[in-house]
TIMAR-981044 format. One record per residue (C-alpha): residue number from 1; residue in one letter; x, y, z. Coordinates in nm, 4 decimals, decimal comma, always signed. Each point is the difference from the previous one (the first is absolute). Example, Ala and Ser with C-alpha at 12.3 -4.5 7.8 and 13.67 -1.06 7.14 Angstrom:
BEGIN
PT  nr rest       xx       yy       zz
PT   1    A  +1,2300  -0,4500  +0,7800
PT   2    S  +0,1370  +0,3440  -0,0660
END
This chain:
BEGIN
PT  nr rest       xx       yy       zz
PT   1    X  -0,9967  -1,7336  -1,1420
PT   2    X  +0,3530  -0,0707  -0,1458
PT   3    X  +0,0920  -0,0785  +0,3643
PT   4    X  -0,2983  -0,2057  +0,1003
PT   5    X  -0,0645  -0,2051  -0,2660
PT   6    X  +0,3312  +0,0119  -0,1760
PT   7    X  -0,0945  -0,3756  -0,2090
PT   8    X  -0,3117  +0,1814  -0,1030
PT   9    X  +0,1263  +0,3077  -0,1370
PT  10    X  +0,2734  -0,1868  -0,2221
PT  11    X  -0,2911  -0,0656  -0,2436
PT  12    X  -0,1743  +0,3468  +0,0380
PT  13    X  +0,1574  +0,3161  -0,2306
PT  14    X  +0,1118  +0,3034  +0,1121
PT  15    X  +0,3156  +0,1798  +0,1409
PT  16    X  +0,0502  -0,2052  +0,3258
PT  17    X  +0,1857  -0,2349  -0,2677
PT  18    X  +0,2746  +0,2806  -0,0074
PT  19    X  +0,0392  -0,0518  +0,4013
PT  20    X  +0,2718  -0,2223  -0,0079
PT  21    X  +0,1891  +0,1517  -0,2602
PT  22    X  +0,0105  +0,3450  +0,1569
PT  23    X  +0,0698  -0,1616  +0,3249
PT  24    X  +0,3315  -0,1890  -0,1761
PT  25    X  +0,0500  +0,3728  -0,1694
PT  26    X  +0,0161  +0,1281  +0,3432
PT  27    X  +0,2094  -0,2778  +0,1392
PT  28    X  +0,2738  +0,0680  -0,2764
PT  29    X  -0,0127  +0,3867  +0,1116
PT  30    X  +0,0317  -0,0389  +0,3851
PT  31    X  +0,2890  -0,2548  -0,0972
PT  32    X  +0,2100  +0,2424  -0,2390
PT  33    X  -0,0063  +0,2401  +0,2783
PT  34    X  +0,1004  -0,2572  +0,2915
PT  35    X  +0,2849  -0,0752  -0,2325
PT  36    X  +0,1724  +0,3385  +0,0012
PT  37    X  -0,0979  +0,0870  +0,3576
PT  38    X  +0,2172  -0,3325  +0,0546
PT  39    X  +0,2755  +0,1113  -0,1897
PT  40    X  +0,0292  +0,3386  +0,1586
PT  41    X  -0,0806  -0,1223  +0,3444
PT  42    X  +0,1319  +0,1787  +0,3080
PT  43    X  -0,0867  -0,1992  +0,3504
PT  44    X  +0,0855  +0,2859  +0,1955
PT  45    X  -0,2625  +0,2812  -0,1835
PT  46    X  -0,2915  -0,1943  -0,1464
PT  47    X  -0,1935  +0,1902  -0,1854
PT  48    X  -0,3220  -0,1562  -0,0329
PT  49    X  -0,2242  -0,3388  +0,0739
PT  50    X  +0,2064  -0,1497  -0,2622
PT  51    X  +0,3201  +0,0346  +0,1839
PT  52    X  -0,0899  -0,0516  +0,3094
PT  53    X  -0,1679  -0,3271  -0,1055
PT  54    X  +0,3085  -0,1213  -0,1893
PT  55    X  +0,1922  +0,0871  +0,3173
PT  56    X  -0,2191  -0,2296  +0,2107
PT  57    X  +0,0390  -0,2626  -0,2673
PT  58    X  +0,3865  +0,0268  +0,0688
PT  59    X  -0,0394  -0,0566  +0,3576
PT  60    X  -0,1750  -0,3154  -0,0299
PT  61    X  +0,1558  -0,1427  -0,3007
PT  62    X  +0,0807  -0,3024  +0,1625
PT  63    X  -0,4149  -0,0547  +0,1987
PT  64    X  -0,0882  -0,2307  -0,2472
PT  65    X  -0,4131  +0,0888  +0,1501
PT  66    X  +0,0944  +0,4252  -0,1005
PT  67    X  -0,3237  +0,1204  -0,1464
PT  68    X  +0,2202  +0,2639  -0,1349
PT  69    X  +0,0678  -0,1330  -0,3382
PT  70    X  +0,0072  +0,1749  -0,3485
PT  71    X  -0,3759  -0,1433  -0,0558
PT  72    X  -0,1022  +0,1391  +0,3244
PT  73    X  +0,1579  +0,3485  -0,0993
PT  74    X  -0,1314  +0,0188  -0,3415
PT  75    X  -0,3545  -0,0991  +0,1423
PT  76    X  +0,0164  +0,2662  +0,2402
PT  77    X  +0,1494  +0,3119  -0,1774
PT  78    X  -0,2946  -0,1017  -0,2344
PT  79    X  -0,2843  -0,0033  +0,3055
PT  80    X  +0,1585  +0,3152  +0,1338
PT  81    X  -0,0032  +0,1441  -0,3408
PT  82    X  -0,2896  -0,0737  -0,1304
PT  83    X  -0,2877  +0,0428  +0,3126
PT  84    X  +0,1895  +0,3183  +0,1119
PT  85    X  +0,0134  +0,2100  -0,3672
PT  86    X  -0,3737  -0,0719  -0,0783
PT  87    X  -0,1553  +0,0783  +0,3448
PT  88    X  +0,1668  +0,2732  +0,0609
PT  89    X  -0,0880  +0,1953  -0,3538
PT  90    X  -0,3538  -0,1165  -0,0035
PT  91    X  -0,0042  +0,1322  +0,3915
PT  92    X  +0,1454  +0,3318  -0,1014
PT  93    X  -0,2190  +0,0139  -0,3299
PT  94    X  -0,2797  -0,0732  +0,2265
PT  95    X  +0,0726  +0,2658  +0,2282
PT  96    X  +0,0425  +0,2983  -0,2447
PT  97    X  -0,3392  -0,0928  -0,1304
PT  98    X  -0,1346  +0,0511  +0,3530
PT  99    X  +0,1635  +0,3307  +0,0609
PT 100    X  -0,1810  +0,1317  -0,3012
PT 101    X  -0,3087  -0,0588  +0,1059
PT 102    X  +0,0644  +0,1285  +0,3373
PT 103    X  +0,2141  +0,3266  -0,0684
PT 104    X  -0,0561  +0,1214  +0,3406
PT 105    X  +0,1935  -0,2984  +0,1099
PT 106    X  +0,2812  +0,0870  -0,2588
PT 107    X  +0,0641  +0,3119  +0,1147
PT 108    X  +0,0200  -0,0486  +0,3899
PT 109    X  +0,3047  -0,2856  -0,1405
PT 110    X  +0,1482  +0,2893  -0,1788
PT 111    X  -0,0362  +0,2319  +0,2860
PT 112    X  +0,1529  -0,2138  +0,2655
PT 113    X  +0,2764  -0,0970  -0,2552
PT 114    X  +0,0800  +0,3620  -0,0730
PT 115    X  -0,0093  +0,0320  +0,3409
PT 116    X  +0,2166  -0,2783  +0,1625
PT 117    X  +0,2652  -0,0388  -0,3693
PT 118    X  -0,0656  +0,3017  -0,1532
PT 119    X  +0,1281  +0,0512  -0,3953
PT 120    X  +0,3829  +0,0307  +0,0476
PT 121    X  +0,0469  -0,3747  +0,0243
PT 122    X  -0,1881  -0,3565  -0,0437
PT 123    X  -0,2028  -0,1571  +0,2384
PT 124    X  +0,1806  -0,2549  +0,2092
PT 125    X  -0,0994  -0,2710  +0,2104
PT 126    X  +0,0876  +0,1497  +0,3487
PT 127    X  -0,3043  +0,2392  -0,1139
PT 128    X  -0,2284  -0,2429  +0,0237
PT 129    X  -0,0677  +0,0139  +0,4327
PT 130    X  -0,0930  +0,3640  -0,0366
PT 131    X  -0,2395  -0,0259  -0,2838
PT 132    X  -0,2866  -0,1947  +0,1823
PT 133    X  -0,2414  +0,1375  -0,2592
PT 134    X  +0,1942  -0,1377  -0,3028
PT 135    X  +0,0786  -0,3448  +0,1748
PT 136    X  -0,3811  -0,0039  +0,0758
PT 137    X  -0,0909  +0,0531  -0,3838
PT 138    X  +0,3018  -0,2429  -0,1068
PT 139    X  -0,2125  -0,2043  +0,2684
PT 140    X  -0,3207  +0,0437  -0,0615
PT 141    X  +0,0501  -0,0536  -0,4067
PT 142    X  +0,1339  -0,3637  +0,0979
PT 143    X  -0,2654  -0,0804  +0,2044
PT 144    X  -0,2911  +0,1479  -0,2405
PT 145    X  +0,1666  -0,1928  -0,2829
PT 146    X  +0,0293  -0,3054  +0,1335
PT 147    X  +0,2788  -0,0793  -0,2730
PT 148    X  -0,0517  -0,3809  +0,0323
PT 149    X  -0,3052  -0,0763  +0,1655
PT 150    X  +0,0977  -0,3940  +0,0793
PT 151    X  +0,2971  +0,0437  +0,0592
PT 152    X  +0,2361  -0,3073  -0,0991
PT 153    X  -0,0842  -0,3620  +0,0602
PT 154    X  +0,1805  -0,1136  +0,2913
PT 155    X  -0,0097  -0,4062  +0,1721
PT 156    X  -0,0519  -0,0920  +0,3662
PT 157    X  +0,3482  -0,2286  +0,0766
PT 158    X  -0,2368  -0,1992  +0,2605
PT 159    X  -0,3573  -0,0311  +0,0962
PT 160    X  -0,1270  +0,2978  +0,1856
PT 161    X  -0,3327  +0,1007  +0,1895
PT 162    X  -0,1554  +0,3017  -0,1312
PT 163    X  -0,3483  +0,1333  +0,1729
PT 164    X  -0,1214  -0,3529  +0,0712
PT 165    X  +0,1237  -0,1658  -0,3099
PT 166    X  +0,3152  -0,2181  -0,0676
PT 167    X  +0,1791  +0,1324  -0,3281
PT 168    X  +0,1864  -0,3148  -0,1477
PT 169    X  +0,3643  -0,0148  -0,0751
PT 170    X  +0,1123  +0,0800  -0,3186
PT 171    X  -0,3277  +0,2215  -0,0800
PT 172    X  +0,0475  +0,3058  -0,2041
PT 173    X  -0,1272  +0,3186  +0,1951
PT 174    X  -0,1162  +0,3184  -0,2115
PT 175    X  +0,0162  +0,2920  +0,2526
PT 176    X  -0,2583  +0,2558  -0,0925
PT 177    X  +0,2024  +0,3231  +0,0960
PT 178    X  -0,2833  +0,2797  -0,1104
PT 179    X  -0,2475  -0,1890  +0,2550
PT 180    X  +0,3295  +0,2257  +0,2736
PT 181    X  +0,0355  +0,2521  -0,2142
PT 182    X  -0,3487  +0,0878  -0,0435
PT 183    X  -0,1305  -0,0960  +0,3906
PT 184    X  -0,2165  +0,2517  +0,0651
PT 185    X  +0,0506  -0,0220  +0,3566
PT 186    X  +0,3235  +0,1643  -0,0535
PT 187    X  -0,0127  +0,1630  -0,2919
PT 188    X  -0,3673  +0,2195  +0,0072
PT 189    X  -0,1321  +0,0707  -0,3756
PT 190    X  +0,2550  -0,3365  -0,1248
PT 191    X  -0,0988  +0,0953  -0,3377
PT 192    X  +0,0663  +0,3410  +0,0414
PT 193    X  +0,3079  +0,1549  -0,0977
PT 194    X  +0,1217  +0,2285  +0,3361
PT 195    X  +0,3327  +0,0571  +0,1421
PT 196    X  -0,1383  +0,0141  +0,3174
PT 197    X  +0,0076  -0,3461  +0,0274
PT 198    X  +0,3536  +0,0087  +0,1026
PT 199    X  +0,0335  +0,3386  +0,1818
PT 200    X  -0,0429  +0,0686  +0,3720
PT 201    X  -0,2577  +0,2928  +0,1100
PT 202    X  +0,3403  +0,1827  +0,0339
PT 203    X  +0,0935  -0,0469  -0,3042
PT 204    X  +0,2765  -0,2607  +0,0744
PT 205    X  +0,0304  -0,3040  -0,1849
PT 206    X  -0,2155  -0,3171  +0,0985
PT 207    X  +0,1236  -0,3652  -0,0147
PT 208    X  -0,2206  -0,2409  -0,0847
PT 209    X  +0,0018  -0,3889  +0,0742
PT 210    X  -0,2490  -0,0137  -0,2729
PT 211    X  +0,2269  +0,1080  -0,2904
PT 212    X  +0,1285  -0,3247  -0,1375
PT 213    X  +0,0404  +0,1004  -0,4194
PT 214    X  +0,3519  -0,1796  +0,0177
PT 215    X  -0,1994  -0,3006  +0,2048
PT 216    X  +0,1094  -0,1265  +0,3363
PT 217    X  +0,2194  -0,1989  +0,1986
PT 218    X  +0,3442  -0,1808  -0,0907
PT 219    X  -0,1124  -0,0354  -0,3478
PT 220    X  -0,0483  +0,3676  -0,0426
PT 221    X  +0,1291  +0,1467  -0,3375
PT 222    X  +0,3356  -0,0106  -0,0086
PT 223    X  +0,0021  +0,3481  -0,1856
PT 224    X  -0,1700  +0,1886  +0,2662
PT 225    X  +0,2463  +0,2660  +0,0696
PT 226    X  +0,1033  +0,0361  -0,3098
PT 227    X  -0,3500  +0,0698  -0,1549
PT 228    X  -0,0786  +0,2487  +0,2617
PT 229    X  +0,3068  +0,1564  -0,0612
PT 230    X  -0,0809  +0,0386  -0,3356
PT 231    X  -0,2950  +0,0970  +0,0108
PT 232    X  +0,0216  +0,3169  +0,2624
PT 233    X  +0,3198  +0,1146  -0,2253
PT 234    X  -0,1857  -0,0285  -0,3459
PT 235    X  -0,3224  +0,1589  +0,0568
PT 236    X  +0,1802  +0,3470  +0,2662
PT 237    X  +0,2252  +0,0720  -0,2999
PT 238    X  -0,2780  +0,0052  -0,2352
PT 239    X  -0,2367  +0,1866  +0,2129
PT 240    X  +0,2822  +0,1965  +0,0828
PT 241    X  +0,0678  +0,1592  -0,3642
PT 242    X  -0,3438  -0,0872  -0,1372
PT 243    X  -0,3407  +0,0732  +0,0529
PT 244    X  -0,2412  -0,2804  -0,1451
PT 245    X  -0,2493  +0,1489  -0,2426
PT 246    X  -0,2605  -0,2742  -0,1048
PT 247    X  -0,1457  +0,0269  -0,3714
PT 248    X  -0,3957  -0,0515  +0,1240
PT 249    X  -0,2094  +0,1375  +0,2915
PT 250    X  +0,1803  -0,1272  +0,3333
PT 251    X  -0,3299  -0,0980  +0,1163
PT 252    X  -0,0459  -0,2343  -0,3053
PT 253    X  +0,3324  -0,2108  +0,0659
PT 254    X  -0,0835  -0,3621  +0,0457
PT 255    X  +0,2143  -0,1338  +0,3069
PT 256    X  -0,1587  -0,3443  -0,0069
PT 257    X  +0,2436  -0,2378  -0,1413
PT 258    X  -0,0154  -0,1938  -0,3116
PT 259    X  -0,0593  -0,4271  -0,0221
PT 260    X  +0,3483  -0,1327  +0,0652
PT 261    X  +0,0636  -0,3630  +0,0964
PT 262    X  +0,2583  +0,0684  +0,2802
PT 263    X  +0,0033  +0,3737  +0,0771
PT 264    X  -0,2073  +0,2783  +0,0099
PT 265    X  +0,1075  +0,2236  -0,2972
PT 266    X  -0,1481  +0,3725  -0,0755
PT 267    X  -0,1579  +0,0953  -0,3462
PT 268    X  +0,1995  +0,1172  -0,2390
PT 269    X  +0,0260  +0,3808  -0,0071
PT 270    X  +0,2380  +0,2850  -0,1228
PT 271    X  +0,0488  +0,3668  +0,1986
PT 272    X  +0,2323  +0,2899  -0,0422
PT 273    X  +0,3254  +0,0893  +0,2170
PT 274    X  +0,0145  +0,3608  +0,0626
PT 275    X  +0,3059  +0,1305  +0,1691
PT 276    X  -0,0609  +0,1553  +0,3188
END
């Protein structure tokens, strides 16, 4: 609502009043660390998006129309920051509540990672193309979650025809991304929670067309790669030490996600890590 009807909510209490003074708290942060990565710069070995950035900002010093600027890189270390930590842990979170109810599912994961990594070392990312049962579950908890269910508003830059209908210029498009992720054409049982969903009969890995969590097209999230990084790493060296031991009944485990305004979030619960 703080977004929508920003006038509005000036005169209405509550903690969207402390939005803009995190946000300048934030600001301060990402600035203090572009600082010293500019004092300790090397061109030749960047060392992360903040380098590399500042490096393109040398280049074009003198294109008075450079969109890199230092507004433009404190903006974005921000965006990258702050949808990529969130998702990701609320994702994971998600997905360790899932395994608990379905421990049968847990322990084929821990199985093929004993199998493929084994317990002399940590799982890596060039493990990922022969676990297709893990990538399936890593999958299969993105599309079940449906993490954020609209997706981000986006704008059409000109007016476009869409199934008989003529969708203005300038109008702001919601994509409704768990009307894919939850088309039961391709995905039988949508609401059911089933690996199989992205397995072959063989048991090779399936693509799907259909699984669009990070949306689609050029403005796809940026953080993509990243976040599935992160994700298959995270949850194989848990599962990979740990077994999950839930404190209730597995079958009483409520998967259904709690009222959020942008993203589907799970209930609150607590479990047990018990060393393998």
């Amino acid at each position: 609502f703080a977004n929508m009807f920003p006038t509005l909510m000036e005169w209405i209490p509550g903690p969207h009043h402390q939005i803009v003074s995190g946000s300048l708290r934030s600001e301060e942060f990402v600035l203090e660390e572009a600082k010293e990565h500019r004092a300790t710069l090397d061109p030749s070995s960047p060392r992360d998006f903040i380098d590399c950035f500042y490096i393109k900002m040398d280049q074009e010093k003198h294109n008075e129309a450079s969109e890199f600027t230092m507004e433009n890189l404190i903006t974005c270390s921000l965006d990258l920051f702050g949808a990529g930590t969130e998702t990701t842990s609320t994702t994971l979170r998600y997905g360790l509540l899932i395994l608990q109810k379905y421990p049968e599912i847990e322990e084929k994961v821990q199985e093929e990672i004993d199998r493929v990594v084994g317990r002399s070392r940590m799982p890596g990312m060039a493990d990922r193309g022969q676990m297709p049962y893990t990538d399936a579950v890593l999958h299969e908890i993105q599309r079940f979650v449906s993490l954020v269910p609209l997706g981000v508003p986006h704008t059409v830059d000109k007016d476009t025809p869409f199934r008989g209908y003529v969708i203005p210029k300038g109008t702001t498009i919601v994509p409704v991304l768990s009307s894919v992720l939850h088309d039961s054409k391709e995905f039988p049982n949508p609401t059911e929670f089933d690996p199989g969903h992205f397995l072959n009969k063989d048991g090779t890995f399936r693509k799907s067309d259909y699984f669009v969590p990070f949306s689609a097209g050029k403005r796809i999230c940026a953080g993509e790669g990243l976040a599935r990084m992160e994700l298959f790493l995270f949850l194989t060296s848990i599962l990979q030490n740990f077994k999950l031991k839930p404190l209730t009944d597995p079958k009483d485990i409520d998967i259904m996600p709690r009222l959020s305004s942008l993203s589907n979030v799970p209930q609150p619960y607590k479990f047990c890590l018990v060393p393998c």
